[in-house]
N, C-alpha and C positions, 0 to 999 in steps of 0.2 A: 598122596603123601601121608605119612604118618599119623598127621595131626585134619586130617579131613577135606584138608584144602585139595585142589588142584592148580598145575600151570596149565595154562590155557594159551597157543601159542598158533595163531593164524598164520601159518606157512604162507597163504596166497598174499596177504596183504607182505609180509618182511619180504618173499621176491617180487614184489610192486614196489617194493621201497627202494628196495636195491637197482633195478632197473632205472627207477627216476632219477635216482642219485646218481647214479650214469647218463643218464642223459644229461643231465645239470653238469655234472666233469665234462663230458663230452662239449656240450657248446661255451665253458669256459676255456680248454684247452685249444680248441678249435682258432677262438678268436686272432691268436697271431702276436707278431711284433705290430705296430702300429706304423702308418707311412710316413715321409718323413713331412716336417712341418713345415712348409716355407712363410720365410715373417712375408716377401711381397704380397703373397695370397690374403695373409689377414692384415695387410695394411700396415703391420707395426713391429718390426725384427726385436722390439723386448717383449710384446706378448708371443711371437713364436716363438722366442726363448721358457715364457714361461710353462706355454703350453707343451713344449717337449718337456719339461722336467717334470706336470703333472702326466704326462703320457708313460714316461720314463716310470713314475710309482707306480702307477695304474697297473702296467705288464709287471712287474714285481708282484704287485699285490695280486695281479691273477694267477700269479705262478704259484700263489701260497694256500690262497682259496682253493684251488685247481687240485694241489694236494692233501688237502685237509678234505676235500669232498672223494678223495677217491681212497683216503683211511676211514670211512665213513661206510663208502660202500664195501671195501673189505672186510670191516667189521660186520655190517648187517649180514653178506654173504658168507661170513665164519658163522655168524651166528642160525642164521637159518639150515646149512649144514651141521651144526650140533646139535640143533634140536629136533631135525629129520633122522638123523643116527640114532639121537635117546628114542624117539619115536618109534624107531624099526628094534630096539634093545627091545624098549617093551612089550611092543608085540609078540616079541618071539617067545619071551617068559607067557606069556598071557596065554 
């Protein structure tokens, strides 16, 4: 750079990132709808009511997690393809 600095930017670890982060999406998305709840099983038809409504969040909230981890790994995988491109710019100047 200009001013004497350099970026210094480990390709191996940002595709180790990206990969984990995939696999993290991966066994979030995996997990499913959830089965259904019968109250006789747990003894009490308002705690399987209850437990379907936090079951009910729960797959919501995975479905958001789910997407937030897989704009995470498209970002780190943007990012490590633009800095393998500047990488091969500069070499070719060089």
């Amino acid at each position: 750079m200009a001013d004497g600095t350099a970026i210094v930017v480990n390709f191996d670890a940002l595709a180790e990132l990206a990969k984990r982060m995939q696999s993290i999406h991966d066994t979030f998305d995996s997990m499913g709808a959830h089965p259904p709840v019968e109250g006789e099983a747990l003894g009490d038809v308002g705690l399987a009511d209850e437990l379907e409504r936090f079951l009910d969040g729960w797959s919501q909230g995975r479905r958001l997690i789910a997407g937030s981890l897989m704009a995470v790994v498209t970002a780190v995988s943007n990012a490590l393809a633009t800095y393998e491109e500047a990488d091969r710019s500069i070499a070719s100047v060089e």
